[in-house]
KOLGUFI-93783 format. One line per 10 residues: their letters; for each residue z, y, x of C-alpha. Coordinates in Angstrom, 1 decimal, decimal comma, padded with zeros to 4 digits. Layout:
# KOLGUFI-93783
A = Z:Y:X | ...
END
This chain:
# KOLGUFI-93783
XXXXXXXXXX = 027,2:-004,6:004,5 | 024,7:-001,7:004,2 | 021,4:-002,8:003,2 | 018,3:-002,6:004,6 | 015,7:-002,0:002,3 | 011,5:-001,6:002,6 | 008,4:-001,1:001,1 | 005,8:-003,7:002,6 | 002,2:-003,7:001,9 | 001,1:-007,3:001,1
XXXXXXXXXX = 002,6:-010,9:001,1 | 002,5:-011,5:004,9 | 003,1:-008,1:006,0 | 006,6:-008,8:003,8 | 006,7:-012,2:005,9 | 006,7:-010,1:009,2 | 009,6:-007,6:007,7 | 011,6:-010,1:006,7 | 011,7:-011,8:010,5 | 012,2:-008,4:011,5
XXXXXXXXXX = 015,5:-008,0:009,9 | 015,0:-006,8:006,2 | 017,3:-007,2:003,3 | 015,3:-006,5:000,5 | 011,9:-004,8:-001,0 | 010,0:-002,7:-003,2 | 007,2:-003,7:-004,9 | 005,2:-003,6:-007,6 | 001,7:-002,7:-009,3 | 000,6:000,9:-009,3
XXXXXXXXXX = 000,3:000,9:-013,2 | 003,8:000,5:-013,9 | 005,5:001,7:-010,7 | 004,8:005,1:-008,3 | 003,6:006,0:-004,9 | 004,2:002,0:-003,8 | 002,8:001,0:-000,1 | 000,6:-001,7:-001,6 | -000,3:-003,4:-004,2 | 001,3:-006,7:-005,8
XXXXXXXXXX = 000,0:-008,6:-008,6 | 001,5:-011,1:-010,8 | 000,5:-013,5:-008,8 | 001,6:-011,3:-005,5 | 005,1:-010,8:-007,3 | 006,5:-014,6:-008,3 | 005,0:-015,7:-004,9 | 007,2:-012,9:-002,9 | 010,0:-013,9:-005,4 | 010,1:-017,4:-004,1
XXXXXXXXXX = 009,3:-016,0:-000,3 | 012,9:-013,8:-000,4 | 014,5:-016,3:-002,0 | 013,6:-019,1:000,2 | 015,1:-016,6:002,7 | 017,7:-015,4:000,8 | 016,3:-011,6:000,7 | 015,7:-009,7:-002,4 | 012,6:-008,7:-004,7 | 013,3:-005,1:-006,6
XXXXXXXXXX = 009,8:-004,4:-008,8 | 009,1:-000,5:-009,5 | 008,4:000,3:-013,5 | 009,4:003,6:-012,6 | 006,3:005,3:-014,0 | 006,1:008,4:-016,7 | 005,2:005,8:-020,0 | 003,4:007,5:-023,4 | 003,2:005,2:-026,5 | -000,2:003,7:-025,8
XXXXXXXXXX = 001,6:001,7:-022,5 | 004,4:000,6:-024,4 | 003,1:-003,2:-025,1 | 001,9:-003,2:-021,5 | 005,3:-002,5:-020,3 | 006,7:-004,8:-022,3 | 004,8:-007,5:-021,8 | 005,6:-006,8:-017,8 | 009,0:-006,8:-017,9 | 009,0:-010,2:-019,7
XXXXXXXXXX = 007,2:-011,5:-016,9 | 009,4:-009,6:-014,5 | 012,0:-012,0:-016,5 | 010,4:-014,6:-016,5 | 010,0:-014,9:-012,2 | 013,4:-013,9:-012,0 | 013,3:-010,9:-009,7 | 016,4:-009,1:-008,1 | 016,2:-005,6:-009,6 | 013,9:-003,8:-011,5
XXXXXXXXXX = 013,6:000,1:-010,8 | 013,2:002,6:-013,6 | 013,1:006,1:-014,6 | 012,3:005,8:-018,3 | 014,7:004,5:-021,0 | 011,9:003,1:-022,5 | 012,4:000,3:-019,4 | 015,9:000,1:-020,5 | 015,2:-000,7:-024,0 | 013,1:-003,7:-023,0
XXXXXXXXXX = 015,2:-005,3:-020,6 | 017,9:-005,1:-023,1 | 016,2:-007,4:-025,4 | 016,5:-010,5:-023,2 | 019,8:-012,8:-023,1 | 020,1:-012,1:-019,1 | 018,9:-008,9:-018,4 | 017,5:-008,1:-014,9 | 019,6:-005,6:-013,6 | 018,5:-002,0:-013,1
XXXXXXXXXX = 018,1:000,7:-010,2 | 018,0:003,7:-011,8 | 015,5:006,0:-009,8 | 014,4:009,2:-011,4 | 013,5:011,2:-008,3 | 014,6:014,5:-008,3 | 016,9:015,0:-011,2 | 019,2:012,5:-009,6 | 021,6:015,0:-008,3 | 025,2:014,2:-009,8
XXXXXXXXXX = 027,7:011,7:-010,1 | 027,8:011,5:-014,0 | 024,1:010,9:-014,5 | 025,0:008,1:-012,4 | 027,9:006,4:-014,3 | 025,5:007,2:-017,4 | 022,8:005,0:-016,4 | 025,9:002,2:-015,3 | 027,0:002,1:-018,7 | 023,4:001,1:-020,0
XXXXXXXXXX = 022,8:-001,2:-017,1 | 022,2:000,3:-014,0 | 024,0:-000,7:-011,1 | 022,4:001,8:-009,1 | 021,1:005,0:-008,7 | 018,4:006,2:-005,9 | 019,8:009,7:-005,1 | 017,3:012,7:-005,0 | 016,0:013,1:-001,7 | 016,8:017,0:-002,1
XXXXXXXXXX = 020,6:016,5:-001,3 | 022,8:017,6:001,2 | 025,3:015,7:002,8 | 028,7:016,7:000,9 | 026,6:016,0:-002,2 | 025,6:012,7:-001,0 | 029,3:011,6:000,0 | 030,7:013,4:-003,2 | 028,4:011,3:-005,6 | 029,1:008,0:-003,9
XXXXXXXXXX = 033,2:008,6:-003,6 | 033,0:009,5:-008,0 | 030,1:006,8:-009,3 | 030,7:003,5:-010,6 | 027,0:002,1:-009,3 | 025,8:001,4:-006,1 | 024,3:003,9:-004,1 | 021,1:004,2:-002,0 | 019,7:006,7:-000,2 | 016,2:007,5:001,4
XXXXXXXXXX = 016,8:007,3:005,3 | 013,2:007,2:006,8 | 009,6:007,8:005,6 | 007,4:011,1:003,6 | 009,0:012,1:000,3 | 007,3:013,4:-002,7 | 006,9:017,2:-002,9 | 004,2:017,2:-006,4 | 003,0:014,9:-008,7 | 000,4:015,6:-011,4
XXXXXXXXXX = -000,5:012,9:-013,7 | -004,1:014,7:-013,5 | -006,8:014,2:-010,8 | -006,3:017,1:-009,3 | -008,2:017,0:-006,1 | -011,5:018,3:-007,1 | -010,0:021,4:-008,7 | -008,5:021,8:-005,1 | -011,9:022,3:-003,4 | -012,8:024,8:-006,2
XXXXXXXXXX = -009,4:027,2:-006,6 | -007,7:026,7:-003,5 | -010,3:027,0:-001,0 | -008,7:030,5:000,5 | -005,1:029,1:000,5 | -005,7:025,3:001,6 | -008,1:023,2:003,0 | -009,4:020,0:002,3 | -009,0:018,2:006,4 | -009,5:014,1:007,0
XXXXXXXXXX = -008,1:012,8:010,1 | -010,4:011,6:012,9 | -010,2:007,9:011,5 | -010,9:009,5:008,0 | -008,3:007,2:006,8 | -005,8:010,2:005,2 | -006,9:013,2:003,0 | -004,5:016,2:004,1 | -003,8:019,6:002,8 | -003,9:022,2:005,5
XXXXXXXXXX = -001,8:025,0:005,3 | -003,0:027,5:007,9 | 000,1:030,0:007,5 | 002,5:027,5:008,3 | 000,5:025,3:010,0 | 001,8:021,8:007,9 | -000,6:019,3:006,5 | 000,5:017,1:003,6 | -000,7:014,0:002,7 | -002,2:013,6:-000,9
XXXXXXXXXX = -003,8:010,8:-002,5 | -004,4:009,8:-006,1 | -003,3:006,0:-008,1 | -003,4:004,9:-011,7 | -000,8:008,0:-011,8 | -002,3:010,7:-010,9 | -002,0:013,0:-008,0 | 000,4:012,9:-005,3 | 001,1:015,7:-002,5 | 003,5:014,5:000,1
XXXXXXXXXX = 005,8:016,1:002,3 | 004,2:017,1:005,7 | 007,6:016,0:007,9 | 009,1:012,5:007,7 | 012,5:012,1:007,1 | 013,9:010,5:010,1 | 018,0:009,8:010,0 | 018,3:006,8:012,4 | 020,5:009,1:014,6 | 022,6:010,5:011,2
XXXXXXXXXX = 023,6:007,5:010,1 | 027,7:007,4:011,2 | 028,6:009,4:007,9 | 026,6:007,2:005,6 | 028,4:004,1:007,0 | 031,7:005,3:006,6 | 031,0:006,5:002,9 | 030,3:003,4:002,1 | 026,2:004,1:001,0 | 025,2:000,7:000,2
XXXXXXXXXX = 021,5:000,9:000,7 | 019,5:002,1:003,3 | 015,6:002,9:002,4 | 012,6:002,8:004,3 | 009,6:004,2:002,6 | 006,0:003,1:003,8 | 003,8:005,3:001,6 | 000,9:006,4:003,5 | 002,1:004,2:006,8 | 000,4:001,6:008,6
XXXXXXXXXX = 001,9:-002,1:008,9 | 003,0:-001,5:012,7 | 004,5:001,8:011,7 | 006,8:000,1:009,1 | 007,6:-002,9:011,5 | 008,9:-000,7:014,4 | 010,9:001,3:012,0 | 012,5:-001,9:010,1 | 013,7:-003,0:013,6 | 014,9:000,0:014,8
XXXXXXXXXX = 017,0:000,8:012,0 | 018,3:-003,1:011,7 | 019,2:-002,5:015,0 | 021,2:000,5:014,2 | 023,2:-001,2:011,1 | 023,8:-003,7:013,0 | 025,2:-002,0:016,3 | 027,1:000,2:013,6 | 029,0:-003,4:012,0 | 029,5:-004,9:015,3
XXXXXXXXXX = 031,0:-001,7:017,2 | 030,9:001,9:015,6 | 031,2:003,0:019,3 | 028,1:000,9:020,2 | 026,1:002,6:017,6 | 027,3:006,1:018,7 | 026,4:005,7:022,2 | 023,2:003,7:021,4 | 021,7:005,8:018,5 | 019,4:008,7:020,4
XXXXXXXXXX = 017,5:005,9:022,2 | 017,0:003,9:019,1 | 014,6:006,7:017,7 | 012,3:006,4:021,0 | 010,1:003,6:020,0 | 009,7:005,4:016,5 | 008,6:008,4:017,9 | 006,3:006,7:020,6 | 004,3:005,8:017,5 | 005,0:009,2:015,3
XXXXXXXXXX = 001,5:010,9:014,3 | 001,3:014,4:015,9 | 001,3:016,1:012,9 | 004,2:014,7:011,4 | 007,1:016,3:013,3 | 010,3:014,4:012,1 | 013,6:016,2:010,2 | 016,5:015,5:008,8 | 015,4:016,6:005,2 | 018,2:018,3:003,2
XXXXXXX = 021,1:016,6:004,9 | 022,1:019,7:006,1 | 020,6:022,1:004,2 | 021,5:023,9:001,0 | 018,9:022,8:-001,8 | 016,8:025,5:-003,4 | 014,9:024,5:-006,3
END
């Protein structure tokens, strides 16, 4: 069974997504973990803990920032408590995550997530050996690729289906230096509700989304990925996680997608056919809601990667 997995903003916005059909969810605090769509706290994380487990869902907590020395008793003093609350998975990037979990009797296992460089089957079946038993495949990857690395690793696989990816991170604040250098190139736009800062790119006529954390600057693609009518050769490659990313979205947005594509998994397990003839009108109520100037595409399914 292909899971469904999502990224909710708060404690009863995860309450909503997991009556709407959810399998399991990011979270995390914005110190340890990147680009999350809100913010839990201690507090936040053993309460949503016992909330998916009362409902038998799952709890995966990002660490799966860039760590220097000075955070190292930080981070290890959060994944003992990420221990210590018993949640599902915990998502890294750095071995320095690895080396901590190691030390306790039941280590929590791992999703390894290391964004872009996660492009082949062997880095995979690496990171299995020392815990992982999955890896979050770069979003830069065609289709072949995707299918090739699932039929050769030993680890689960998930793949991005839905939501803005990451095109630059700088662990600087960068912003300001954009309304000084860039000024000819780019410009600085809000939208009407002055809710999102957006690049404008007047040649090509895309605006990214960019916003800064505890971890510096983040520009965003100016497309969403948007599979929901793709989704035939991921089911029969056996991709065991479907994610939903709700960076930068609104609570609504997320909810109509979570039961758009739970509907789609579960037309797909009940009658491939059914999904097949179904799937085009499944992305209506999704695009109903889709802001203007975020045009949907299918990323790099079918598309040769140039880095």
């Amino acid at each position: 069974m292909t899971e469904l997995l999502v990224t909710p903003k708060s404690l009863a916005h995860m309450e909503t997504l997991i009556d709407l059909g959810a399998d399991a969810f990011v979270i995390g605090e914005e110190k340890f973990g990147l680009r999350l769509a809100g913010e839990f706290n201690r507090d936040d994380i053993k309460q949503a803990v016992k909330l998916a487990h009362d409902n038998e869902k799952k709890v995966y907590v990002a660490v799966n920032g860039i760590f220097h020395n000075y955070h190292l008793n930080a981070l290890e003093d959060y994944i003992n408590f990420l221990h210590e609350v018993n949640v599902d998975r915990i998502i890294f990037g750095d071995p320095a995550v690895v080396m901590y979990v190691k030390q306790h009797n039941n280590p929590i296992p791992l999703n390894w997530d290391a964004e872009t460089i996660v492009t082949n089957y062997f880095q995979c079946n690496y990171w299995g050996k020392r815990g992982a038993q999955r890896a979050v495949l770069a979003r830069e990857l065609n289709l072949d690729e995707i299918i090739n690395i699932k039929e050769n690793a030993d680890v689960e696989i998930e793949v991005q289906v839905h939501g803005m990816t990451c095109m630059f991170q700088s662990k600087r604040m960068l912003l300001g230096n954009y309304y000084t250098f860039q000024d000819r190139q780019m410009k600085i736009q809000r939208d009407k509700d002055d809710t999102e800062l957006l690049l404008y790119d007047e040649e090509r006529d895309n605006k990214y989304p960019v916003f800064e954390d505890y971890n510096g600057t983040h520009i965003m693609s100016p497309n969403d990925i948007c599979l929901i009518e793709e989704l035939e050769p991921f089911f029969e490659a056996g991709i065991d996680s479907f994610k939903i990313d709700g960076v930068l979205q609104t609570e609504e947005y997320i909810n109509t997608v979570t039961t758009q594509y739970r509907e789609a998994i579960d037309l797909y397990n009940e009658d491939p056919e059914a999904y097949e003839d179904e799937k085009f009108m499944l992305v209506d109520p999704i695009e109903e809601i889709q802001p203007e100037h975020r045009p949907f595409d299918e990323g790099f399914l079918y598309k040769q990667t140039v880095y």
